[in-house]
C-alpha positions as CSV (number, residue, x, y, z in Angstrom):
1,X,7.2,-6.4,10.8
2,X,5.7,-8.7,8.4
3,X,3.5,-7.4,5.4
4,X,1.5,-8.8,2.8
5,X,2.9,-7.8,-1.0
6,X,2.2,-4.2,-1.8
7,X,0.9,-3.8,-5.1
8,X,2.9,-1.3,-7.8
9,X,0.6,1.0,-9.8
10,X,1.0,3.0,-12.8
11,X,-1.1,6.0,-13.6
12,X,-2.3,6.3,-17.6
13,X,-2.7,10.0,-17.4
14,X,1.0,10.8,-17.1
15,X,3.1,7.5,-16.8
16,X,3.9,7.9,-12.7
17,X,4.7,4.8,-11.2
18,X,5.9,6.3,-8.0
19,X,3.8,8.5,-6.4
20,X,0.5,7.5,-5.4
21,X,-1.9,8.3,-2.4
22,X,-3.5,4.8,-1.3
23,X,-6.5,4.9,1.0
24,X,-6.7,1.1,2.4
25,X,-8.5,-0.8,5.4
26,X,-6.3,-3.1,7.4
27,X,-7.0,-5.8,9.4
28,X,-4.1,-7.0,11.3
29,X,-2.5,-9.4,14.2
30,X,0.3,-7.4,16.3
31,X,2.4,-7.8,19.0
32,X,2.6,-5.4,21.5
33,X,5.7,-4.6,23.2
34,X,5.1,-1.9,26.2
35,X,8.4,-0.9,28.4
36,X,8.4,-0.8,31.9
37,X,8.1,3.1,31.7
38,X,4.6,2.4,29.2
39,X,6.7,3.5,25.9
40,X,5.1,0.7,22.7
41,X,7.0,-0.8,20.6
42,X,5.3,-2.9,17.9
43,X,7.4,-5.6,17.4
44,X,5.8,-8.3,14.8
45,X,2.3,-7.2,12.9
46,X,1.2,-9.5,9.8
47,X,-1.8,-8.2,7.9
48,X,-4.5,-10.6,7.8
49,X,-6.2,-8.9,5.3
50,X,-6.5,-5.5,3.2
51,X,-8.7,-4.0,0.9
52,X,-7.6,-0.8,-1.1
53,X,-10.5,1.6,-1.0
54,X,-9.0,4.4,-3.5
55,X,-5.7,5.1,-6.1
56,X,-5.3,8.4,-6.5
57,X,-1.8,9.8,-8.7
58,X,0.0,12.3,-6.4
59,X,1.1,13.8,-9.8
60,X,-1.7,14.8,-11.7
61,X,-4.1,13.8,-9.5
62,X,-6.1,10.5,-11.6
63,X,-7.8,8.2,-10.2
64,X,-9.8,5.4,-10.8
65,X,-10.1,3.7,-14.0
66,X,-6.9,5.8,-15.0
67,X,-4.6,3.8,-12.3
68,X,-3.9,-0.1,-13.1
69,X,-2.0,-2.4,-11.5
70,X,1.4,-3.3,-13.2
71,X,4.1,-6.2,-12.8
72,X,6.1,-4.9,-9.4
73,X,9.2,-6.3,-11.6
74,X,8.9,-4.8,-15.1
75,X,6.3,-2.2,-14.5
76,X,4.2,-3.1,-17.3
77,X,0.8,-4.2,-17.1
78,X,-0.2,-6.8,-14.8
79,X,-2.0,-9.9,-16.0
């Protein structure tokens, strides 16, 4: 399956940069794969585009301005 980069967050409130409920629209191609007995397999889906609606820190629950984006390498801040 092919996927457009995901983006690596960190929360300000408590330093979390692994745990993070993302709410996100998806548009998508896909290929469909259905067996002879009607059982699908998605073989190949590349996202044409997304748009992340909402951040929220599974840890102590911030959201918002509290969540930035941060280098998927280093973790700090992006940009």
């Amino acid at each position: 399956m092919l996927r457009a980069m995901a983006e690596r967050y960190r929360c300000t409130g408590c330093g979390n940069l692994t745990r993070f409920d993302v709410v996100a629209t998806r548009r998508t191609r896909a290929f469909h794969h259905y067996s002879v007995g009607g059982d699908l397999v998605v073989e190949e889906e590349t996202v044409l585009e997304e748009t992340v609606e909402a951040v929220e820190c599974r840890w102590c629950g911030a959201s918002g301005d509290r969540i930035e984006a941060v280098d998927a390498g280093s973790g700090t801040p992006a940009g």
